[in-house]
LOROKE-194725 format. One record per atom (N, C-alpha, C): residue number from 1; residue in one letter; atom name; x, y, z. Coordinates in nm, 2 decimals, always signed. Atoms other than C-alpha are relative to their C-alpha. Layout:
N
REC   mike   zaza   marti        u        v        w
REC    NUM      a      CA        X        Y        Z
...
//
This chain:
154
REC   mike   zaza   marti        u        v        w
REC      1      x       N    +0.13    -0.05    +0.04
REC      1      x      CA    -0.71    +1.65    -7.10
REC      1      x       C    -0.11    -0.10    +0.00
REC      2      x       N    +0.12    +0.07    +0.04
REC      2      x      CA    -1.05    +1.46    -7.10
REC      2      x       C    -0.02    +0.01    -0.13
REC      3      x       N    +0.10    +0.09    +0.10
REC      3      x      CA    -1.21    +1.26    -7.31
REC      3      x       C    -0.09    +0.11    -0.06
REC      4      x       N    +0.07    -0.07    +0.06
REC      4      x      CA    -1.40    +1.46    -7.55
REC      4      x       C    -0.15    -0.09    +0.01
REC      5      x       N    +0.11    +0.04    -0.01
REC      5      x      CA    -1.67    +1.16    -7.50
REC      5      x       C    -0.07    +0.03    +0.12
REC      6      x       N    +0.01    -0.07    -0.11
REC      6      x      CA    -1.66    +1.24    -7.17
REC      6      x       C    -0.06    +0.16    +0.07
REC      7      x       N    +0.06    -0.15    -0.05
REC      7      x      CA    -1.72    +1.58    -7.12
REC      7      x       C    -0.12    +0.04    -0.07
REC      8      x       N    +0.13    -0.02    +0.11
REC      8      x      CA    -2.01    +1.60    -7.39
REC      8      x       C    -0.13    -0.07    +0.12
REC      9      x       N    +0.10    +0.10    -0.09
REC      9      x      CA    -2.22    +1.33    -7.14
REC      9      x       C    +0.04    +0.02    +0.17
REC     10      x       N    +0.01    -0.05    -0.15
REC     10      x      CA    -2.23    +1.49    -6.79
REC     10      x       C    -0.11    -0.10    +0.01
REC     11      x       N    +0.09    +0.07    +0.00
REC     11      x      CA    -2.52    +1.31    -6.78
REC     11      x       C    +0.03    -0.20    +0.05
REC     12      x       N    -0.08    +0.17    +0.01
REC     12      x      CA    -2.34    +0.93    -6.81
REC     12      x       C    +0.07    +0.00    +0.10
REC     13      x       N    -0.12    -0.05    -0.11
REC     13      x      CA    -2.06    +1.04    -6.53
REC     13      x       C    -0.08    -0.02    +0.16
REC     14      x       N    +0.10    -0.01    -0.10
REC     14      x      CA    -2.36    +1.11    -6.26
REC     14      x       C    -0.07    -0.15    -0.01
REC     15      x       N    +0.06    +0.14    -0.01
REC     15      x      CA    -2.52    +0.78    -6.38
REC     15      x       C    +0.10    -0.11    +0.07
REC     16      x       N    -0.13    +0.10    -0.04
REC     16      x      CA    -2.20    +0.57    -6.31
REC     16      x       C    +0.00    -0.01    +0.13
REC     17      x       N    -0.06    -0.08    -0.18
REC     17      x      CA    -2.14    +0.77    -5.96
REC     17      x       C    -0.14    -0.10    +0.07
REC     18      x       N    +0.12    -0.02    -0.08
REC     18      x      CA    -2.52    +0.71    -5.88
REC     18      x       C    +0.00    -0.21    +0.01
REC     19      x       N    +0.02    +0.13    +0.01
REC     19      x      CA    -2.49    +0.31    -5.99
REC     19      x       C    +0.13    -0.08    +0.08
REC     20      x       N    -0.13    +0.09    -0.06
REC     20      x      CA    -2.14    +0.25    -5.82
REC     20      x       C    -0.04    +0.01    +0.15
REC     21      x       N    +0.03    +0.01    -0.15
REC     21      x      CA    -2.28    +0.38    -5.50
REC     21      x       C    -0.12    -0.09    +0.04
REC     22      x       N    +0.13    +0.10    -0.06
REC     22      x      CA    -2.62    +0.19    -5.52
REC     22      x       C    +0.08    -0.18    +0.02
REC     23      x       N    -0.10    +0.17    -0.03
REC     23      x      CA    -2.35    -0.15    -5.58
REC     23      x       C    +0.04    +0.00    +0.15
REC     24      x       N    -0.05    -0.01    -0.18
REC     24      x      CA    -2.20    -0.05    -5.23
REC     24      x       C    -0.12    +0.01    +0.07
REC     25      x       N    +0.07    +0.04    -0.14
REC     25      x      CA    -2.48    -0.01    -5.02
REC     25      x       C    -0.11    -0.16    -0.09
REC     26      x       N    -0.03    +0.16    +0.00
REC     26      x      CA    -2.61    -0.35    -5.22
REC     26      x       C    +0.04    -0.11    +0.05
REC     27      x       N    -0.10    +0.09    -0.04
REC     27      x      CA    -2.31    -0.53    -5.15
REC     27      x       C    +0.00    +0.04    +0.18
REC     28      x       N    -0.01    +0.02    -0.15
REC     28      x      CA    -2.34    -0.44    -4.78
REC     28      x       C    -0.15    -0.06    +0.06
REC     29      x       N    +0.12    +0.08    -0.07
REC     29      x      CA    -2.73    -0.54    -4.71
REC     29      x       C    +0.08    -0.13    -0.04
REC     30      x       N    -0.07    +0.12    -0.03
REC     30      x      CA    -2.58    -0.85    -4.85
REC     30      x       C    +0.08    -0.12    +0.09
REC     31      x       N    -0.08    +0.00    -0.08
REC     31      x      CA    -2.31    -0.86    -4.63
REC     31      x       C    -0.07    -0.04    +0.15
REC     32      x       N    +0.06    +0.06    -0.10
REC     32      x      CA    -2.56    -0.83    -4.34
REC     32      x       C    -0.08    -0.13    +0.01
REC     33      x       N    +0.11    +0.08    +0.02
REC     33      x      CA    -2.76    -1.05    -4.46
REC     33      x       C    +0.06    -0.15    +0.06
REC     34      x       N    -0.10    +0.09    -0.01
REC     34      x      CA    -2.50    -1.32    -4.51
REC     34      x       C    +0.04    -0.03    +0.17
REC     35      x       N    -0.06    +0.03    -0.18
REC     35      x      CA    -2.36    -1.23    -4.13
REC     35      x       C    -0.16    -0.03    +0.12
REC     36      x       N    +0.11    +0.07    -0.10
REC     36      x      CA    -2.73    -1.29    -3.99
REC     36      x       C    -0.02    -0.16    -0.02
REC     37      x       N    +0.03    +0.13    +0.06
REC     37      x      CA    -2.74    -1.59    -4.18
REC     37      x       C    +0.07    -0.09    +0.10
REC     38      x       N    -0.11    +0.09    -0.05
REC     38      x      CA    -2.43    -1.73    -4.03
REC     38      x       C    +0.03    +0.02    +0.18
REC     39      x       N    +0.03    -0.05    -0.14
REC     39      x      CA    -2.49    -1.58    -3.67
REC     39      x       C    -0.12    -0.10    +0.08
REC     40      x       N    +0.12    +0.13    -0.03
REC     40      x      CA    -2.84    -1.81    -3.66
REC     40      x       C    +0.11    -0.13    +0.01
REC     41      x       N    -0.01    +0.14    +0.02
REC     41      x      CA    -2.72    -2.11    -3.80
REC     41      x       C    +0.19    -0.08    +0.06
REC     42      x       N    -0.15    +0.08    -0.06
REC     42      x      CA    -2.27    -2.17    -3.71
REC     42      x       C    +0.04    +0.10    +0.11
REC     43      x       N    -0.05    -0.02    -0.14
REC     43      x      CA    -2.21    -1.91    -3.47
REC     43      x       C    -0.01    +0.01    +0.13
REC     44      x       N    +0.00    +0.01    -0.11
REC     44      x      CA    -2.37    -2.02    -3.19
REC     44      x       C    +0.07    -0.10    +0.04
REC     45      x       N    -0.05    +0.10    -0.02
REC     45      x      CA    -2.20    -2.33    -3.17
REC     45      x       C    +0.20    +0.07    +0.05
REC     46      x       N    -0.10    -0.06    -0.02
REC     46      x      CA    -1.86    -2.11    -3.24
REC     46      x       C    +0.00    +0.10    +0.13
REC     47      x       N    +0.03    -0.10    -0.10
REC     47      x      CA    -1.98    -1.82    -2.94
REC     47      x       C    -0.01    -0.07    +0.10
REC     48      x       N    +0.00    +0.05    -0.11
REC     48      x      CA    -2.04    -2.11    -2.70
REC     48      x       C    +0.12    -0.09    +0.04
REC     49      x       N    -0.14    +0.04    +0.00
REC     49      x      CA    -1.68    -2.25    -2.75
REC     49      x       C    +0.07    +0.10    +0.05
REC     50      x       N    -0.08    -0.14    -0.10
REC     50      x      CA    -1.55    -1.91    -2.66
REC     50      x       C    +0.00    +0.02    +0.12
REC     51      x       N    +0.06    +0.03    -0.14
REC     51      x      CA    -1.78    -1.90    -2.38
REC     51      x       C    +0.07    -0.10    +0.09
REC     52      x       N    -0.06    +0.12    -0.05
REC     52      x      CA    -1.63    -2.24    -2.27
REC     52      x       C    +0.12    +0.07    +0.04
REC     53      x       N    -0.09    +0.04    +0.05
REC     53      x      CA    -1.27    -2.18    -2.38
REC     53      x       C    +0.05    +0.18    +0.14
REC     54      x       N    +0.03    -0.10    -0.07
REC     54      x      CA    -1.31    -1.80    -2.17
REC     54      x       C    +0.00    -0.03    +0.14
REC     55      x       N    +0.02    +0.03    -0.14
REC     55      x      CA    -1.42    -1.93    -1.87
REC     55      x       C    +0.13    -0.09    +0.07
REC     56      x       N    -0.15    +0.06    -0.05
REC     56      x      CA    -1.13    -2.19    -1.83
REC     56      x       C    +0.12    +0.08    +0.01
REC     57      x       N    -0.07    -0.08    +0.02
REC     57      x      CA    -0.91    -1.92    -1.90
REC     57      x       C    +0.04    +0.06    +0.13
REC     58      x       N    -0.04    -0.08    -0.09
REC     58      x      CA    -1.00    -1.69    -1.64
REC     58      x       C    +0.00    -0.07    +0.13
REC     59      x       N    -0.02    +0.03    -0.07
REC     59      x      CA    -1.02    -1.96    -1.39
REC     59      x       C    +0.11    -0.02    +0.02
REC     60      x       N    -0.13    -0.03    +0.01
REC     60      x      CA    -0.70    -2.02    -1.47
REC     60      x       C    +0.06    +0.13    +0.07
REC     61      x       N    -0.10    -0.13    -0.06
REC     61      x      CA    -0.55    -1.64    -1.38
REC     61      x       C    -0.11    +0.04    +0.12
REC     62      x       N    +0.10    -0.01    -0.19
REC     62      x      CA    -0.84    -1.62    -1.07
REC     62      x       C    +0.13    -0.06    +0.10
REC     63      x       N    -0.07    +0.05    -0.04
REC     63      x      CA    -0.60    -1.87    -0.98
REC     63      x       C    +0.17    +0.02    +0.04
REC     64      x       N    -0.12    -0.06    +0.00
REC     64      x      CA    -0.27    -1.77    -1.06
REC     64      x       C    +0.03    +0.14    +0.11
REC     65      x       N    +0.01    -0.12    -0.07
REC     65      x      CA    -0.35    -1.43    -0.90
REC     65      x       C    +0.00    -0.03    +0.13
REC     66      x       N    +0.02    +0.01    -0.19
REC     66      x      CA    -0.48    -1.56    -0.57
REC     66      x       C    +0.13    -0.06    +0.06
REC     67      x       N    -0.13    +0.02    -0.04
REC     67      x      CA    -0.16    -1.75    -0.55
REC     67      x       C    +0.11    +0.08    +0.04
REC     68      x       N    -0.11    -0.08    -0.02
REC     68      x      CA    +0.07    -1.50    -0.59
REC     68      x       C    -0.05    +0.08    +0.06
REC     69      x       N    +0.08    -0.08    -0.08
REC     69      x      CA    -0.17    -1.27    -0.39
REC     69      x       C    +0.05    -0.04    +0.16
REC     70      x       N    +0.00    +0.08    -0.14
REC     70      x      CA    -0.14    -1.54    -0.09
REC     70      x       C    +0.16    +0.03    +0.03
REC     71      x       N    -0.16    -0.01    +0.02
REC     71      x      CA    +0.25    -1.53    -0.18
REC     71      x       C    +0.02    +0.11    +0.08
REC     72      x       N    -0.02    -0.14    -0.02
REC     72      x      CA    +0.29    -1.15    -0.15
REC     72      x       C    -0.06    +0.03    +0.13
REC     73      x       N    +0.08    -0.09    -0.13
REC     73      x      CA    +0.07    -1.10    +0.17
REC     73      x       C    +0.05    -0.09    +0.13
REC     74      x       N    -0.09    +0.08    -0.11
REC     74      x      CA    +0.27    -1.40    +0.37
REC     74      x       C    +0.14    +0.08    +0.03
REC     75      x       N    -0.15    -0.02    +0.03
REC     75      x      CA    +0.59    -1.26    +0.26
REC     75      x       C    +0.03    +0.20    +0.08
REC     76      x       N    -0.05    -0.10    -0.12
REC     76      x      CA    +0.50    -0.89    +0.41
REC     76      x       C    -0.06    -0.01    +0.12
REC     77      x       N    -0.02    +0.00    -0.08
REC     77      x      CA    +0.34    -1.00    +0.66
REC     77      x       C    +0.18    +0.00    +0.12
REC     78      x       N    -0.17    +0.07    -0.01
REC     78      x      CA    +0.72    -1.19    +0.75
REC     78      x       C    +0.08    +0.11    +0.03
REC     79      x       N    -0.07    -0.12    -0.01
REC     79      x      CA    +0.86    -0.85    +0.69
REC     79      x       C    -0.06    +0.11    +0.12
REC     80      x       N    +0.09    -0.09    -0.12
REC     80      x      CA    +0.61    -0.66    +0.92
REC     80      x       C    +0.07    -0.02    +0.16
REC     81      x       N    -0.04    +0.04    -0.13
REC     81      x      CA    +0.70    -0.88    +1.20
REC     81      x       C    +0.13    +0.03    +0.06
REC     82      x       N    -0.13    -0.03    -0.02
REC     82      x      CA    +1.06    -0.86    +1.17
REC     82      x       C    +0.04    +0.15    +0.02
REC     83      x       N    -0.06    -0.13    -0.05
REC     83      x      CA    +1.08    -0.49    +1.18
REC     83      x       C    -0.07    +0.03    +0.11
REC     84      x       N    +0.04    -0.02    -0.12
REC     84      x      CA    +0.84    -0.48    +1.44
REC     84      x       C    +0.12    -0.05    +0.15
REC     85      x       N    -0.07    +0.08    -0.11
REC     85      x      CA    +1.08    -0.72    +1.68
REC     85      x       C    +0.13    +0.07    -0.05
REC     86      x       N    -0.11    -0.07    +0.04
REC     86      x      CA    +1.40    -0.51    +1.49
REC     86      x       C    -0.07    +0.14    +0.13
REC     87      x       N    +0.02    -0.11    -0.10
REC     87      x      CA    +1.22    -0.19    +1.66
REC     87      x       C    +0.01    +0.01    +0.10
REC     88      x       N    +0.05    +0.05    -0.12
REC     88      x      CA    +1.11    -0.30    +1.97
REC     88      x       C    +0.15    -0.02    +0.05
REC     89      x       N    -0.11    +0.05    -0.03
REC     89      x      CA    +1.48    -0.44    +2.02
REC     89      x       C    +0.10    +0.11    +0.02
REC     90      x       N    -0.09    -0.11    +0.03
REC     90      x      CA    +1.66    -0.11    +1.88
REC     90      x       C    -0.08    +0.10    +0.16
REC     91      x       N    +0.07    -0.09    -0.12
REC     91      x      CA    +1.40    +0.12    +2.12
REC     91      x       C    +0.08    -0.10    +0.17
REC     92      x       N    -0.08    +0.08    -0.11
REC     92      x      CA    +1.48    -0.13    +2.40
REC     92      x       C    +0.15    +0.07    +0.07
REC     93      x       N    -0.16    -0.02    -0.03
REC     93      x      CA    +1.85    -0.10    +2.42
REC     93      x       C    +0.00    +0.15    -0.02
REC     94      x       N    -0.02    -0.17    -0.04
REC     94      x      CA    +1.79    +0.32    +2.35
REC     94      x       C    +0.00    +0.01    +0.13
REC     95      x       N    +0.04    +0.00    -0.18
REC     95      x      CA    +1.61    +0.28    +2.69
REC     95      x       C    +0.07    +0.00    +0.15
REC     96      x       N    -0.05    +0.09    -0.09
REC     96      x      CA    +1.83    +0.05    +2.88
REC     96      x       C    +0.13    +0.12    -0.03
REC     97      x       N    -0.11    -0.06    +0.03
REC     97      x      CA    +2.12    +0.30    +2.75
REC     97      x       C    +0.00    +0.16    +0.06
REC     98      x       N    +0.04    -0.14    -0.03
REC     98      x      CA    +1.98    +0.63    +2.85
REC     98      x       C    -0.04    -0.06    +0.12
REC     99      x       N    -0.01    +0.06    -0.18
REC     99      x      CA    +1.90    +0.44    +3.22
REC     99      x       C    +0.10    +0.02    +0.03
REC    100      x       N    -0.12    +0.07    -0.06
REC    100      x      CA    +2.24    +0.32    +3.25
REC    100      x       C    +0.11    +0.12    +0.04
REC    101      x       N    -0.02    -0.13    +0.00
REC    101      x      CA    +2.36    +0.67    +3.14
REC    101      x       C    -0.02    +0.10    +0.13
REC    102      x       N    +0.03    -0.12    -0.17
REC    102      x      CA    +2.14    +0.88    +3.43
REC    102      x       C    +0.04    -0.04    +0.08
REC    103      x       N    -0.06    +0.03    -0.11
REC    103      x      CA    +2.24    +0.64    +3.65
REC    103      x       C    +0.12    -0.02    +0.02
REC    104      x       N    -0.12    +0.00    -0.02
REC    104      x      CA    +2.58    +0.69    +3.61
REC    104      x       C    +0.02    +0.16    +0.01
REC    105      x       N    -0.04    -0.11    +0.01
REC    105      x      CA    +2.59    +1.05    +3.57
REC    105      x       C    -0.05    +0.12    +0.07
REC    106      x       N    +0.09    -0.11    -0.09
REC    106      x      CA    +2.30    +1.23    +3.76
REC    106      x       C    +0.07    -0.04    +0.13
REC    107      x       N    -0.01    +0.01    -0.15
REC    107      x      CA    +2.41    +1.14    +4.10
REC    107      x       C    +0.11    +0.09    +0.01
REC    108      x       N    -0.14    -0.06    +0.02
REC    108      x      CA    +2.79    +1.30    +3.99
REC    108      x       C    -0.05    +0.16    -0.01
REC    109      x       N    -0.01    -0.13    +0.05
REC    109      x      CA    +2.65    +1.63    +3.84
REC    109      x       C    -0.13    +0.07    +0.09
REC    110      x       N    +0.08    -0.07    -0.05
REC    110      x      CA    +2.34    +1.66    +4.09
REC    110      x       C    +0.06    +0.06    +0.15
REC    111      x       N    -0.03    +0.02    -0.16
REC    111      x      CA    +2.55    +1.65    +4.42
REC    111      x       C    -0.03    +0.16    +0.02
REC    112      x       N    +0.02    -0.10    -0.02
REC    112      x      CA    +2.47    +1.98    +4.61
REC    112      x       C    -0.10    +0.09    -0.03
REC    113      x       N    +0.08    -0.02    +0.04
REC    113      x      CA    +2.21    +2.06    +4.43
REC    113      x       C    -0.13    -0.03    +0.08
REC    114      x       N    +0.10    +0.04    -0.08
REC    114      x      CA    +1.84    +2.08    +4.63
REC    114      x       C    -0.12    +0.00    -0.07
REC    115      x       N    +0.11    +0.00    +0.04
REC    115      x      CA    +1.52    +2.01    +4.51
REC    115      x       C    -0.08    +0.09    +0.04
REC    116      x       N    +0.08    -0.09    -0.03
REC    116      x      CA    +1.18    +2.22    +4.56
REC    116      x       C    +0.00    -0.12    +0.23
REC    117      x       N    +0.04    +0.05    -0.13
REC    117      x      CA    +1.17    +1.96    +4.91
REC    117      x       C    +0.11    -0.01    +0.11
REC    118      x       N    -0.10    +0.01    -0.05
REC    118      x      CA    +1.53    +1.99    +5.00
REC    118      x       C    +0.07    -0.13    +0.00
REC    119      x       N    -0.03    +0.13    -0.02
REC    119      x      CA    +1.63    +1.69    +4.91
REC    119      x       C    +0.17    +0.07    -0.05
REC    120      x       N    -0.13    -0.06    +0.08
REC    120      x      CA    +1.99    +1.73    +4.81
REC    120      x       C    +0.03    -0.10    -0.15
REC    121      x       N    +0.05    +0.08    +0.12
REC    121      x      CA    +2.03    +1.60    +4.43
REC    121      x       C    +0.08    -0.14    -0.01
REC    122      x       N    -0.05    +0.12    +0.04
REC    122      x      CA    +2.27    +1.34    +4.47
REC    122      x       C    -0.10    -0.15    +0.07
REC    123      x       N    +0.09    +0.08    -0.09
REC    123      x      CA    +2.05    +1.16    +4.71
REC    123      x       C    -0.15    -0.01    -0.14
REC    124      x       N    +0.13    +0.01    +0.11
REC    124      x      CA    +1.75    +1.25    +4.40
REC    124      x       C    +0.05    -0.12    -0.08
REC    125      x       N    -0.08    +0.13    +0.11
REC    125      x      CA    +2.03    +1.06    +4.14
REC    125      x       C    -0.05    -0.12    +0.07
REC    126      x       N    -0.02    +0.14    -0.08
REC    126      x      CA    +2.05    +0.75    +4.38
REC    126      x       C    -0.13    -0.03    +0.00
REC    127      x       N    +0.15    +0.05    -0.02
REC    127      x      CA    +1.62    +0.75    +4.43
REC    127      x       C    -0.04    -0.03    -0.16
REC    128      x       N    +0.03    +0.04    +0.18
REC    128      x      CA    +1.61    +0.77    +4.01
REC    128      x       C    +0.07    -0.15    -0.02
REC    129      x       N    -0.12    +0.14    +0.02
REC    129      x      CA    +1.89    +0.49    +3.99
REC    129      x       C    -0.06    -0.12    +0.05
REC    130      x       N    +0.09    +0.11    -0.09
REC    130      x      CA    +1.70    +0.29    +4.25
REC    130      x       C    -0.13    -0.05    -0.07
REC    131      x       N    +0.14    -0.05    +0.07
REC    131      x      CA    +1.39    +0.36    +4.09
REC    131      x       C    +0.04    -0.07    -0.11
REC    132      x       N    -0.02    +0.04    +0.17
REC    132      x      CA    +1.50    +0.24    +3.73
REC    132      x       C    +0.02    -0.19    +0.05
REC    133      x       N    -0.05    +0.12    -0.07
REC    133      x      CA    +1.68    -0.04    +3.88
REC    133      x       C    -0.13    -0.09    +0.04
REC    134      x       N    +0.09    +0.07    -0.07
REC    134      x      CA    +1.36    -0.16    +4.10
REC    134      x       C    -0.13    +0.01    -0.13
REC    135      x       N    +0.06    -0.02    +0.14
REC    135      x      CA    +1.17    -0.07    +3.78
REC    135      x       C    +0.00    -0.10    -0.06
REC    136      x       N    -0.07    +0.13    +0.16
REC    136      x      CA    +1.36    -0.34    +3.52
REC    136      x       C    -0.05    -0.13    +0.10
REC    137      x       N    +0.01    +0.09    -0.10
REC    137      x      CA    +1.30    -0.61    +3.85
REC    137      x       C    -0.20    +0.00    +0.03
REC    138      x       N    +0.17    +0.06    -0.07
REC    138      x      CA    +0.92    -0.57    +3.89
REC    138      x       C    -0.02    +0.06    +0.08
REC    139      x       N    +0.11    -0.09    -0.18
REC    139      x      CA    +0.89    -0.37    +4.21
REC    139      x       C    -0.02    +0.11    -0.02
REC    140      x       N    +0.00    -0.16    -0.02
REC    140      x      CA    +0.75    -0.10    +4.27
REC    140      x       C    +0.10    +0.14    +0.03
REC    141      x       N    -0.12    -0.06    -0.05
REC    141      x      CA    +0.89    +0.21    +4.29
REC    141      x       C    +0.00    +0.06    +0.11
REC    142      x       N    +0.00    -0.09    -0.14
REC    142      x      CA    +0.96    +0.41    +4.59
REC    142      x       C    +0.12    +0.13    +0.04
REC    143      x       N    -0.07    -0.13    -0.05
REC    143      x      CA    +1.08    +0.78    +4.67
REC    143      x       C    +0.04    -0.01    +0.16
REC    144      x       N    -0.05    -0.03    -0.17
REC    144      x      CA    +1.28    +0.81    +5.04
REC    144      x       C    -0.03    +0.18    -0.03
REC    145      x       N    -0.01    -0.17    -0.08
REC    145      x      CA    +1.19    +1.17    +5.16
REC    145      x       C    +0.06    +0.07    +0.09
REC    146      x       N    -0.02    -0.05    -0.12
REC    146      x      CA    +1.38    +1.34    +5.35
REC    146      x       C    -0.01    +0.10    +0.05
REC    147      x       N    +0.10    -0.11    -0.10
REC    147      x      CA    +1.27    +1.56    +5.62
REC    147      x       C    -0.01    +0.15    -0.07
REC    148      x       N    +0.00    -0.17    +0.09
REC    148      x      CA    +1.17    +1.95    +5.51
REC    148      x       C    +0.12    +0.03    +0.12
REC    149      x       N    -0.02    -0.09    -0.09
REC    149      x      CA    +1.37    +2.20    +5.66
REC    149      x       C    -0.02    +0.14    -0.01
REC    150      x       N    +0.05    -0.10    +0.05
REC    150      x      CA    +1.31    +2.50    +5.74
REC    150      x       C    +0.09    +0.13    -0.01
REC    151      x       N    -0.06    -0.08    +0.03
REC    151      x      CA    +1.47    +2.75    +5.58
REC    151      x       C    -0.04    +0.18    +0.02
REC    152      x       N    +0.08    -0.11    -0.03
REC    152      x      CA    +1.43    +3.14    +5.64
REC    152      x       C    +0.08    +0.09    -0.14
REC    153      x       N    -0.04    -0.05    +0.12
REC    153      x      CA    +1.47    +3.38    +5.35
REC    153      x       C    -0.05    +0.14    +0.08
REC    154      x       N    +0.01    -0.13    -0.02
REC    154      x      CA    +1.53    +3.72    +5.36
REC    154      x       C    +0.02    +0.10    -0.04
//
């Protein structure tokens, strides 16, 4: 239960309230006061040591970064290259494998077969084969034609 002094002096209670809060915002102009005080006069000296102490810093990891930057972009290059010359090598040999292939098999499975010019197909096999062949060597290529004939349909 309260204070019987207490509850008689509502009046005293509100004074207290009204003098505890005027001490806080007191004690805080103070406070600024104090931190402008010390803002003029020590911490410029302290703010331009940061400044200093800041700047070394980040030259420092400018540094570090670019390095490992330089690192990392040699290193895929490196990788770029190698799968480039891995592809190129794999496609290649697909190539040379699917050549080697027609030219072992088309001339077998074309024989008797005629083109739109009459050619007969094993003779086509042997102009592809030739053709691939004179291909991988640099020369040109060249189709043999041989003669139409003429056929009668009826």
């Amino acid at each position: 239960m309260l204070k019987s002094s207490q509850a008689l002096q509502p009046n005293r209670l509100g004074e207290a309230a009204i003098a505890a809060s005027r001490q806080v915002w007191l004690a805080s102009l103070g406070a600024a006061v104090v931190t402008r005080d010390w803002v003029q006069t020590e911490a410029g000296g302290a703010f331009k040591t940061l400044v200093k102490e800041g700047a070394v810093v980040e030259s420092q990891a400018v540094r570090f970064v670019g390095d490992r930057l330089e690192t990392s972009i040699s290193m895929a290059n490196s990788v770029w290259k190698e799968t480039r010359r891995t592809v190129e090598s794999t496609v290649k040999q697909a190539a040379d494998a699917a050549v080697s292939f027609a030219q072992q098999v088309l001339p077998r499975y074309a024989a008797g077969v005629r083109d739109a010019d009459g050619v007969e197909g094993a003779q086509v096999g042997r102009e592809i084969a030739e053709a691939g062949h004179a291909h991988r060597q640099g020369r040109p290529r060249k189709r043999k034609r041989a003669g139409r004939t003429a056929t009668k349909r009826g």
